[in-house]
C-alpha positions as CSV (number, residue, x, y, z in Angstrom):
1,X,0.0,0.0,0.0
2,X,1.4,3.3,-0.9
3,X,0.2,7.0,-1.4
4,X,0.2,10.3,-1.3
5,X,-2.0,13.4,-1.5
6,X,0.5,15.8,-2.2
7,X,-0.8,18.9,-4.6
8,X,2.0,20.8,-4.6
9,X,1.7,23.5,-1.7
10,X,1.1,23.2,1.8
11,X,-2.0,25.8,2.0
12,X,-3.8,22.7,-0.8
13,X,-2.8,19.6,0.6
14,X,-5.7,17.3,0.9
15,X,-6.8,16.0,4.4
16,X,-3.8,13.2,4.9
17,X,-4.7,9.3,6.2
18,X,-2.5,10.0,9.3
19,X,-0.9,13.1,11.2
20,X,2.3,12.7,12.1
21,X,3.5,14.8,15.3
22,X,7.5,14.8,16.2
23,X,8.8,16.2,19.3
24,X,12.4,18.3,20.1
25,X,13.6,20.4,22.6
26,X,16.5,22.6,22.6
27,X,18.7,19.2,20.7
28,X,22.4,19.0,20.8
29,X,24.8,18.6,17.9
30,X,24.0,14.9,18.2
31,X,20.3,15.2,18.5
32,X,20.3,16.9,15.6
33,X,21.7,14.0,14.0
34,X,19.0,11.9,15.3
35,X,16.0,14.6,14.2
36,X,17.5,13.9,10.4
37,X,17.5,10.0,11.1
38,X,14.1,10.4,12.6
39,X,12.9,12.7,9.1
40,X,14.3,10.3,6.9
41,X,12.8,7.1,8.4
42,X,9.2,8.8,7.9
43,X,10.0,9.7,4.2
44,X,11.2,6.0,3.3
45,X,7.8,4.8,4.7
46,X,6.1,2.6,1.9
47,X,2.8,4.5,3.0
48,X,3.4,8.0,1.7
49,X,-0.6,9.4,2.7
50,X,0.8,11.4,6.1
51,X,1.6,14.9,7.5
52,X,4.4,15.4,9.7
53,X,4.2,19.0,11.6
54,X,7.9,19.1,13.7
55,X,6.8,20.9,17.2
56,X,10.1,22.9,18.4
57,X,9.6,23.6,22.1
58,X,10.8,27.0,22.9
59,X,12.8,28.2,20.1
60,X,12.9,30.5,17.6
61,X,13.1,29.9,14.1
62,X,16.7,30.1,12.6
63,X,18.4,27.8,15.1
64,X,19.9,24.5,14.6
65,X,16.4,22.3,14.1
66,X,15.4,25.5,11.5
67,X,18.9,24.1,9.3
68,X,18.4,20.5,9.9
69,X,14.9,20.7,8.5
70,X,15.6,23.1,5.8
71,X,16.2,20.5,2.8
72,X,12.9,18.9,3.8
73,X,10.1,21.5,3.6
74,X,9.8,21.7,0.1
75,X,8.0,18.2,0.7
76,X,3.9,19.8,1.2
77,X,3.6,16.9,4.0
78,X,6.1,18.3,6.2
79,X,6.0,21.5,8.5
80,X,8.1,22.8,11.3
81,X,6.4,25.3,13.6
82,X,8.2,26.4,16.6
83,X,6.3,27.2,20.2
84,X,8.5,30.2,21.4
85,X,7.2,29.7,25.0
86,X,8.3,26.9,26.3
87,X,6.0,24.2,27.1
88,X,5.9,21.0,29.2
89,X,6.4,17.8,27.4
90,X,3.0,17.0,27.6
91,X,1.7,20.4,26.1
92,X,4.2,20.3,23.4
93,X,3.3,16.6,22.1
94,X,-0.9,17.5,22.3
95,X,0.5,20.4,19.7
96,X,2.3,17.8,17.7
97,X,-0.5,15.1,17.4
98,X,-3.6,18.3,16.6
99,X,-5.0,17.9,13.3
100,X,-7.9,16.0,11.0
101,X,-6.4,12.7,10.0
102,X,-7.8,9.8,11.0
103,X,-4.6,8.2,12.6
104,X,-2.6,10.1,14.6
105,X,1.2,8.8,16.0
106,X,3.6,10.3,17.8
107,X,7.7,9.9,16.8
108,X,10.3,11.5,19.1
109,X,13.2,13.2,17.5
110,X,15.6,10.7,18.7
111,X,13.5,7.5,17.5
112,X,12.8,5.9,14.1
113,X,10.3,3.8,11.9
114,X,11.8,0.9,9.3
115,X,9.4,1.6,6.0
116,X,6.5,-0.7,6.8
117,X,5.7,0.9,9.7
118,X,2.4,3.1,8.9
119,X,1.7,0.7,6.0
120,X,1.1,-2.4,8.7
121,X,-1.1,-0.2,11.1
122,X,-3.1,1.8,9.0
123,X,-3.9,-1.7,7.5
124,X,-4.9,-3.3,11.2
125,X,-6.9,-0.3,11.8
126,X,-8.6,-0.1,8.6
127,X,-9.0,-3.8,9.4
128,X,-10.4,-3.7,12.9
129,X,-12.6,-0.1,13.1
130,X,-13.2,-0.6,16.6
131,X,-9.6,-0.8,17.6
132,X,-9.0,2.3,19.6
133,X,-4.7,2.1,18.9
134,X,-2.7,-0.9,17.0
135,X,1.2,-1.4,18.5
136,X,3.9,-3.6,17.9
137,X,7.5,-4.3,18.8
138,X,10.6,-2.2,19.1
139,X,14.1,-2.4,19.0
140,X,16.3,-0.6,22.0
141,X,19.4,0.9,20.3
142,X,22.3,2.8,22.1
143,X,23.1,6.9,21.1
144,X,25.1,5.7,17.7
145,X,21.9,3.6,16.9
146,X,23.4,0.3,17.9
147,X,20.5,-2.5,18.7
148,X,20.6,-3.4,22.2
149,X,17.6,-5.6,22.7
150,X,14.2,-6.4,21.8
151,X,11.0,-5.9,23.4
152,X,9.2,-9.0,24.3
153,X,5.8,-9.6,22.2
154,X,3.5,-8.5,24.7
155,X,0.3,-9.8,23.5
156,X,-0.5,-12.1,20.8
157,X,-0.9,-10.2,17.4
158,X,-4.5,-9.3,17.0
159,X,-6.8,-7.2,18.7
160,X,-7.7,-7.6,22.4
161,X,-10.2,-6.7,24.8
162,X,-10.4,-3.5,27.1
163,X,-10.3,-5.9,30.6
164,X,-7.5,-7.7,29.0
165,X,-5.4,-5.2,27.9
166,X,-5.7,-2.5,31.1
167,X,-5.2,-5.8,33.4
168,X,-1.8,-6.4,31.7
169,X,-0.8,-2.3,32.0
170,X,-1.6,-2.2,35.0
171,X,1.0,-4.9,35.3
172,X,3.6,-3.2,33.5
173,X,3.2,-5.3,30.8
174,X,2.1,-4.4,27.4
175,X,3.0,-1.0,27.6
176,X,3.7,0.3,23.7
177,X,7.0,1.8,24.0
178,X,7.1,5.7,22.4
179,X,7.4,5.0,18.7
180,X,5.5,2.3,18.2
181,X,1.4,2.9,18.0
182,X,-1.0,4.4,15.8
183,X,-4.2,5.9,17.2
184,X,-7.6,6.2,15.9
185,X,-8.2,9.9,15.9
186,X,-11.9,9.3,17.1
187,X,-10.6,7.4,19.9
188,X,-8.0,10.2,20.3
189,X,-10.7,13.0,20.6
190,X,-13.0,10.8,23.1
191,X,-10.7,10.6,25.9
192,X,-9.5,14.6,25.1
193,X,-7.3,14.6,22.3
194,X,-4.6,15.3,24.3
195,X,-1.1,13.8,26.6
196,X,-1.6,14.8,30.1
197,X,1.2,16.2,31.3
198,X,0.6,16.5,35.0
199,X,0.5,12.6,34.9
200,X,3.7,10.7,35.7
201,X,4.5,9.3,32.3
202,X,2.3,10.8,29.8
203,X,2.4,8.1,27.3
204,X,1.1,5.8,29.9
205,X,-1.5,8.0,30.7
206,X,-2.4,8.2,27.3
207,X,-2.8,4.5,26.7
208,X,-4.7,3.7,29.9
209,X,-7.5,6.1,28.7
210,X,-7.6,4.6,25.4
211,X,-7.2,1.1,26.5
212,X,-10.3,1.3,28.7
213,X,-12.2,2.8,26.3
214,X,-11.7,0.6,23.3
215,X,-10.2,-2.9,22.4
216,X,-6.4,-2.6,21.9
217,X,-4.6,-4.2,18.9
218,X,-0.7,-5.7,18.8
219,X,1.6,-6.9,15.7
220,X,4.0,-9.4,16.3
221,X,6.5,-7.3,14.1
222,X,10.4,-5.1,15.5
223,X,9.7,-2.5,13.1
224,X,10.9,0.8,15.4
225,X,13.5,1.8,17.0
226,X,14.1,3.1,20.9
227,X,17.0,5.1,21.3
228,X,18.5,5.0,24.9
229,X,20.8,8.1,25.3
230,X,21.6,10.8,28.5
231,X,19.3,13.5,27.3
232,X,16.1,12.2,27.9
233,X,13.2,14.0,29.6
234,X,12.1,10.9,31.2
235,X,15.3,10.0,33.2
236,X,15.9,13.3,34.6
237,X,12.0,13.6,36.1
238,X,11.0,12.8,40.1
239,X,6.9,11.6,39.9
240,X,6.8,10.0,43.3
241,X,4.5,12.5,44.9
242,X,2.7,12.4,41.9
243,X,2.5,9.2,41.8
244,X,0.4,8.6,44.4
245,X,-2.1,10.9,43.6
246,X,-2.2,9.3,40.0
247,X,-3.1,6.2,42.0
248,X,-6.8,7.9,42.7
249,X,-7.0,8.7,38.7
250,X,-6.6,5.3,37.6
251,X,-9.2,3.9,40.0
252,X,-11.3,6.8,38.5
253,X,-10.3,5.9,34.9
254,X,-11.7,2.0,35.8
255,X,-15.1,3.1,37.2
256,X,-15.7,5.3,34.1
257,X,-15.2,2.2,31.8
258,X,-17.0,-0.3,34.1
259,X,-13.2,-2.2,34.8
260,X,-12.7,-4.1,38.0
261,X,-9.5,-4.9,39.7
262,X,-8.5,-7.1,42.3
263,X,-8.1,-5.5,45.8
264,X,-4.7,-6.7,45.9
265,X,-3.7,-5.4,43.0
266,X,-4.5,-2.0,43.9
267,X,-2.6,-2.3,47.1
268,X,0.0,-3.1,45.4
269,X,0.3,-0.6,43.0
270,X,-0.3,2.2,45.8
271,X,2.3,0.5,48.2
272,X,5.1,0.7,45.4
273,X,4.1,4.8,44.5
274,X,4.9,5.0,48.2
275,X,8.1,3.7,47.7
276,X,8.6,5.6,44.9
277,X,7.9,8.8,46.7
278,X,10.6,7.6,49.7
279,X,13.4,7.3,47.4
280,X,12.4,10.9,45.7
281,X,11.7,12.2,49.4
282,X,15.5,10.7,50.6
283,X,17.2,12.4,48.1
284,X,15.8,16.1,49.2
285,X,17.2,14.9,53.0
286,X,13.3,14.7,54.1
287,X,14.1,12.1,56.8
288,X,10.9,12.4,58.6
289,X,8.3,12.5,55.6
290,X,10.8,9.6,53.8
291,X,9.6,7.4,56.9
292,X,6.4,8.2,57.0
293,X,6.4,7.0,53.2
294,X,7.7,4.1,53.7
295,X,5.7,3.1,56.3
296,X,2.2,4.0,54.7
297,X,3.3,2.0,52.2
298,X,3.9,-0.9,54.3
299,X,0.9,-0.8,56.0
300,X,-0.9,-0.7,52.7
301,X,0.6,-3.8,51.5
302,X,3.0,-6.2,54.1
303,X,5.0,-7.1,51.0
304,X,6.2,-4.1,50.3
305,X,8.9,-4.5,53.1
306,X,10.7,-6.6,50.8
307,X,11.0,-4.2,48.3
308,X,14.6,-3.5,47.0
309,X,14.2,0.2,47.4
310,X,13.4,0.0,51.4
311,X,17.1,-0.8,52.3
312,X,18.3,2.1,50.1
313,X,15.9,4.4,51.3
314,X,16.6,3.6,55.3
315,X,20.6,4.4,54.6
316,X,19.5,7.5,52.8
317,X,16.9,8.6,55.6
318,X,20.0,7.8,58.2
319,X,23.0,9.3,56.8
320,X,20.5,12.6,55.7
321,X,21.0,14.7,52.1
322,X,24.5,13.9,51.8
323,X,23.9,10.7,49.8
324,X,21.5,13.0,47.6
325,X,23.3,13.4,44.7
326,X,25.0,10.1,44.6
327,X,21.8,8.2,44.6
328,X,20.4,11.1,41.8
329,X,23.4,10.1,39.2
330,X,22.4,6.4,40.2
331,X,18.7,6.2,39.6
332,X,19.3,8.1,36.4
333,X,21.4,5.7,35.1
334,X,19.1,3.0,36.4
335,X,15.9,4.6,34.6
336,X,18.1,5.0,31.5
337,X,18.7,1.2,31.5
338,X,15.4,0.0,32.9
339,X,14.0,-0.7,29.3
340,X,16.8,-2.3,28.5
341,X,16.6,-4.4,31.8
342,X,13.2,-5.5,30.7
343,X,13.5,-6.5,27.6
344,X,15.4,-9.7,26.1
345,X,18.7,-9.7,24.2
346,X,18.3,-9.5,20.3
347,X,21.6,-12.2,20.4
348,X,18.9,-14.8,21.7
349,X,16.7,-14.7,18.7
């Protein structure tokens, strides 16, 4: 499947099959390098009937972005509009993803497609109209765009119920990694068109609406790539506080959609954004509200005593802020590798 509505200026191009939004923020020489990797990966698609509008957070036209993109615009699909004011991550990828097409996806500047990529959702979705989003594998790659590992397939391909899917996110499973889904727009617009960004983890926010709203669809198919590198928003972000009170939003999320969850679960899930909210309370030298953390969360679920972050967080809460910025540079390097951590080596394949 191939096309393309082009008609030759930007102000007559036809309504496209699917909006592309891409992301950057203020990119180093080398991010730069990935925004062109990024451009180029969307142009060799074999599905040629999308718009791509590059959202520049807080920049003015003429910097290095305006350069990288210049040999591109003369292609009517693609459009670079810069904010100015600087927005939130959140606010910056709901400008990305506005428009009229009826799939809508999301590619950071750092990540990358393989040709088939649109060509294999729009077909799913086309396929299965009450599908709310389609995803599908991804390949972790270091900053030089060297493969590191493979997701896992996280459901079988096809499309899957709302119970099934939110019961396996709620899990941490079946999470679709940044570049790899394609979203109805109608869906899109019933939960608000738009990524939350007071939310700890926007994306998952994101997917949690739409997956308990409308059956989910997976392909068994690698065909994006996940680039792990030091600059990411993600790794330098403390949600712990937040976290907790996100905890109230999912349970409101299930009632709206009718979804139940087993008591247990939900302890669970609260007594870990507890922990998560010592370790970010330990690192600020709160030694008082770090306890209290931990031990709500205990008392919320007994097995959260044996999680891994209890012993770190006692030493912290002893020896005060001093350990602040050690444990910082650590649990950034640890969120850096965590999707690496959880997925399987491509060597084994």
């Amino acid at each position: 499947m191939t096309g393309s509505n082009q008609t030759g200026s930007k102000g007559d191009i036809d309504v496209p099959h699917v909006d592309i939004g891409m992301t950057t923020y203020k990119p180093s020489a080398r991010r730069l390098e990935y925004l062109r990797t990024a451009v180029e990966s969307i142009l060799r698609q074999t599905f040629g009937d999308w718009r791509l509008l590059v959202s520049e957070n807080g920049s003015e036209p003429g910097d290095g972005v305006a350069r990288v993109l210049e040999p591109y615009l003369d292609d009517p699909r693609i459009t670079h509009v810069p904010t100015r004011a600087e927005l939130s991550g959140g606010e910056n990828s709901t400008r990305a993803t506005a428009g009229t097409a009826p799939y809508v996806t999301l590619l950071h500047d750092d990540d990358w497609w393989e040709p088939a990529f649109l060509e294999r959702r729009v077909e799913f979705l086309d396929a299965h109209p009450d599908c709310g989003f389609v995803f599908g594998g991804t390949t972790v790659v270091d900053d030089t765009g060297e493969p590191l590992n493979r997701s896992r397939a996280a459901l079988p391909e096809g499309a899957h119920p709302s119970a099934h899917y939110v019961s396996l996110l709620l899990r941490g499973e079946g999470i679709p990694m940044p570049p790899t889904a394609l979203i109805r727009r109608t869906a899109f617009d019933a939960i608000g068109g738009a990524f939350d960004h007071e939310r700890p983890g926007w994306d998952f926010d994101l997917y949690l609406r739409l997956g308990a709203r409308f059956p989910v669809g997976y392909l068994g198919v690698w065909d994006s790539a996940f680039r792990v590198h030091p600059q990411q928003y993600t790794y330098a972000v403390r949600w712990g506080d937040r976290r907790i009170e996100y905890e109230d939003r999912i349970d409101e999320i299930l009632g709206e959609a009718n979804l139940d969850v087993a008591p247990s679960d939900r302890r669970s899930r609260r007594a870990a954004a507890y922990m998560m909210a010592a370790l970010d309370a330990a690192e600020t030298g709160a030694r008082r509200h770090t306890l209290s953390l931990v031990g709500r969360g205990i008392r919320m679920d007994r097995r959260a005593a044996l999680d891994r972050r209890v012993p770190v967080v006692l030493v912290m809460a002893a020896f005060g802020p001093r350990l602040g910025p050690f444990v910082n540079r650590v649990r950034a390097k640890i969120r850096r590798r965590r999707y690496v951590r959880r997925q399987r080596d491509v060597s084994s394949d």
